[in-house]
C-alpha positions, 0 to 999 in steps of 0.5 A: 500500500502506497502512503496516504497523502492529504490532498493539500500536500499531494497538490504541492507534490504534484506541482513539484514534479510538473514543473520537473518535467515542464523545462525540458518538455517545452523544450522539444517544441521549442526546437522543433516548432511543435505547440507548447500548449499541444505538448502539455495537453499530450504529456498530461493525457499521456501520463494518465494513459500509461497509469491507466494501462499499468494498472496505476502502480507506476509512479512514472511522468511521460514528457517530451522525448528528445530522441525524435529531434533528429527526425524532426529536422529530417522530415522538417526544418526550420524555414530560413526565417527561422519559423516552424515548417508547418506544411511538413511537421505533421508528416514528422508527427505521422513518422512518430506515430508509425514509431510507437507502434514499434513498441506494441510489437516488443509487448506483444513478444514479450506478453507471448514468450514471457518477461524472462527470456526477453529480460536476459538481453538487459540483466544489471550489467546492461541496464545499470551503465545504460542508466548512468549513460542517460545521466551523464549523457544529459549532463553537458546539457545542465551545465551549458543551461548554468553558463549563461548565469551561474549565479542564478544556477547556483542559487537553484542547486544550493536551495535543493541542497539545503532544504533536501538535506537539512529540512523538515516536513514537507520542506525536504519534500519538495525542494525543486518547487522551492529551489524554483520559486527562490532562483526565480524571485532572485532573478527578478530582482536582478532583471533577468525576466522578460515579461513582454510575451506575457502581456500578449497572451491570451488568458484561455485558448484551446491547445490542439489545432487542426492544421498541426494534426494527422489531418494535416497531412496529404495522404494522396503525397506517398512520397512524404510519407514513406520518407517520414516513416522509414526515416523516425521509426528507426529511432523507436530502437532507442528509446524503447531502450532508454524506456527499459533503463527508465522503468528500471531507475524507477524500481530500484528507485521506489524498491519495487519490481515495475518490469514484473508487475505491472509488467515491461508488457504493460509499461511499453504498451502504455509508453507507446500509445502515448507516443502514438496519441500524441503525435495524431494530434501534433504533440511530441513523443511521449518517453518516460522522464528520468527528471521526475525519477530523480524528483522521487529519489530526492522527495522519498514520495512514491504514490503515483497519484501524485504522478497523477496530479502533475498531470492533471495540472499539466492538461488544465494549464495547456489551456491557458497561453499566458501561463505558458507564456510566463513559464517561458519566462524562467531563465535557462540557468534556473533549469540548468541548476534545477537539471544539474542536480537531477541528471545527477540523481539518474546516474546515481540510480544506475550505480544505485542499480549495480551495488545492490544487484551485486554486479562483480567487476573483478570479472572481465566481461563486466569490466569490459561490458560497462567500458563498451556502453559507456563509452559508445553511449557518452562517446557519440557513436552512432549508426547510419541506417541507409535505405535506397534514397532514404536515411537514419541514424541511431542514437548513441545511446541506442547503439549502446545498447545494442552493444551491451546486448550482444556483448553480454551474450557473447560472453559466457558465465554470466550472474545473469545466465546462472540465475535463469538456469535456476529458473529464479527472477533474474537479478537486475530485475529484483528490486527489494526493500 
C-alpha cells in the first residue's frame, strides 16, 4: 500500500514534479516548432494513459522525448526565417506515430514468450551503465543551461541542497518547487525576466489545432510519407531502450519490481500509445522522464497519484497561453541548476542499480561490458541506417545498447545466465526493500 497523502500536500507534490518535467518538455517544441500548449495537453493525457494501462502502480511522468529531434529536422526544418515548417511537421508527427507502434510489437513478444527470456538481453550489467549513460549523457546539457548565469544556477542547486538535506516536513519534500520559486524571485530582482510575451497572451485558448494534426497531412503525397516513416521509426530502437533503463531507475528507485508487475508488457504498451496519441494530434513523443525519477529519489514520495496530479495540472494549464507564456519566462540557468542536480540523481540510480544487484567487476566481461556502453553511449557513436534514397541514424545511446546486448551474450558465465538456469527472477530485475 502506497502512503496516504492529504490532498493539500499531494497538490504541492504534484506541482513539484510538473514543473520537473515542464523545462525540458517545452523544450522539444521549442526546437522543433511543435505547440507548447499541444505538448502539455499530450504529456498530461499521456501520463494518465500509461497509469491507466499499468494498472496505476507506476509512479512514472511521460514528457517530451528528445530522441525524435533528429527526425524532426529530417522530415522538417526550420524555414530560413527561422519559423516552424508547418506544411511538413505533421508528416514528422505521422513518422512518430508509425514509431510507437514499434513498441506494441516488443509487448506483444514479450506478453507471448514471457518477461524472462526477453529480460536476459538487459540483466544489471546492461541496464545499470545504460542508466548512468542517460545521466551523464544529459549532463553537458545542465551545465551549458548554468553558463549563461551561474549565479542564478547556483542559487537553484544550493536551495535543493539545503532544504533536501537539512529540512523538515514537507520542506525536504519538495525542494525543486522551492529551489524554483527562490532562483526565480532572485532573478527578478536582478532583471533577468522578460515579461513582454506575457502581456500578449491570451488568458484561455484551446491547445490542439487542426492544421498541426494527422489531418494535416496529404495522404494522396506517398512520397512524404514513406520518407517520414522509414526515416523516425528507426529511432523507436532507442528509446524503447532508454524506456527499459527508465522503468528500471524507477524500481530500484521506489524498491519495487515495475518490469514484473505491472509488467515491461504493460509499461511499453502504455509508453507507446502515448507516443502514438500524441503525435495524431501534433504533440511530441511521449518517453518516460528520468527528471521526475530523480524528483522521487530526492522527495522519498512514491504514490503515483501524485504522478497523477502533475498531470492533471499539466492538461488544465495547456489551456491557458499566458501561463505558458510566463513559464517561458524562467531563465535557462534556473533549469540548468534545477537539471544539474537531477541528471545527477539518474546516474546515481544506475550505480544505485549495480551495488545492490551485486554486479562483480573483478570479472572481465563486466569490466569490459560497462567500458563498451559507456563509452559508445557518452562517446557519440552512432549508426547510419541507409535505405535506397532514404536515411537514419541511431542514437548513441541506442547503439549502446545494442552493444551491451550482444556483448553480454557473447560472453559466457554470466550472474545473469546462472540465475535463469535456476529458473529464479533474474537479478537486475529484483528490486527489494
Amino acid at each position: 500500500m502506497e502512503k496516504q497523502l492529504n490532498p493539500g500536500k499531494a497538490a504541492v507534490l504534484g506541482l513539484q514534479h510538473m514543473f520537473a518535467m515542464f523545462g525540458a518538455t517545452v523544450t522539444v517544441p521549442l526546437i522543433t516548432g511543435l505547440d507548447i500548449g499541444t505538448t502539455l495537453l499530450m504529456a498530461g493525457l499521456g501520463t494518465l494513459l500509461f497509469h491507466l494501462i499499468t494498472g496505476g502502480k507506476v509512479p512514472a511522468f511521460l514528457g517530451s522525448s528528445f530522441a525524435f529531434l533528429g527526425g524532426y529536422a529530417a522530415i522538417a526544418p526550420r524555414l530560413a526565417d527561422g519559423s516552424a515548417n508547418t506544411a511538413l511537421l505533421p508528416y514528422a508527427c505521422l513518422g512518430v506515430a508509425c514509431s510507437g507502434l514499434v513498441y506494441l510489437v516488443l509487448a506483444g513478444l514479450i506478453k507471448a514468450f514471457g518477461v524472462k527470456r526477453v529480460m536476459r538481453c538487459f540483466p544489471p550489467i546492461v541496464t545499470g551503465p545504460i542508466i548512468v549513460a542517460i545521466g551523464l549523457g544529459l549532463a553537458p546539457v545542465a551545465v551549458s543551461s548554468c553558463k549563461a548565469n551561474w549565479t542564478l544556477a547556483l542559487t537553484a542547486l544550493a536551495v535543493i541542497v539545503i532544504c533536501n538535506i537539512w529540512g523538515r516536513g514537507m520542506i525536504k519534500i519538495i525542494p525543486i518547487l522551492i529551489g524554483l520559486v527562490v532562483s526565480y524571485a532572485v532573478a527578478c530582482c536582478m532583471k533577468q525576466v522578460d515579461f513582454s510575451a506575457v502581456k500578449d497572451a491570451a488568458w484561455i485558448g484551446l491547445p490542439v489545432h487542426r492544421a498541426s494534426t494527422i489531418l494535416g497531412v496529404d495522404f494522396s503525397n506517398g512520397a512524404q510519407i514513406w520518407s517520414a516513416i522509414i526515416a523516425i521509426v528507426p529511432i523507436a530502437l532507442a528509446t524503447i531502450m532508454e524506456h527499459i533503463g527508465d522503468i528500471s531507475a524507477i524500481s530500484s528507485t521506489v524498491g519495487r519490481d515495475f518490469i514484473k508487475d505491472p509488467g515491461l508488457h504493460r509499461t511499453l504498451t502504455g509508453d507507446g500509445l502515448a507516443t502514438t496519441f500524441a503525435s495524431l494530434f501534433g504533440g511530441p513523443a511521449n518517453t518516460t522522464y528520468g527528471e521526475n525519477t530523480g524528483v522521487l529519489a530526492l522527495s522519498r514520495v512514491f504514490n503515483p497519484v501524485v504522478i497523477r496530479i502533475a498531470a492533471v495540472f499539466a492538461i488544465l494549464l495547456s489551456f491557458c497561453p499566458k501561463f505558458a507564456a510566463v513559464i517561458a519566462t524562467i531563465p535557462g540557468p534556473i533549469v540548468g541548476g534545477i537539471s544539474f542536480v537531477l541528471y545527477g540523481m539518474i546516474s546515481a540510480v544506475g550505480i544505485r542499480n549495480l551495488v545492490e544487484n551485486h554486479v562483480d567487476f573483478s570479472k572481465s566481461r563486466n569490466l569490459i561490458i560497462a567500458a563498451v556502453i559507456l563509452v559508445t553511449a557518452l562517446g557519440g557513436v552512432t549508426l547510419p541506417i541507409v535505405i535506397g534514397k532514404f536515411h537514419a541514424t541511431l542514437s548513441s545511446l541506442a547503439v549502446a545498447s545494442l552493444a551491451g546486448i550482444v556483448l553480454n551474450a557473447i560472453f559466457p558465465a554470466g550472474d545473469y545466465a546462472a540465475n535463469a538456469a535456476e529458473d529464479e527472477p533474474p537479478k537486475g530485475n529484483t528490486f527489494e526493500v
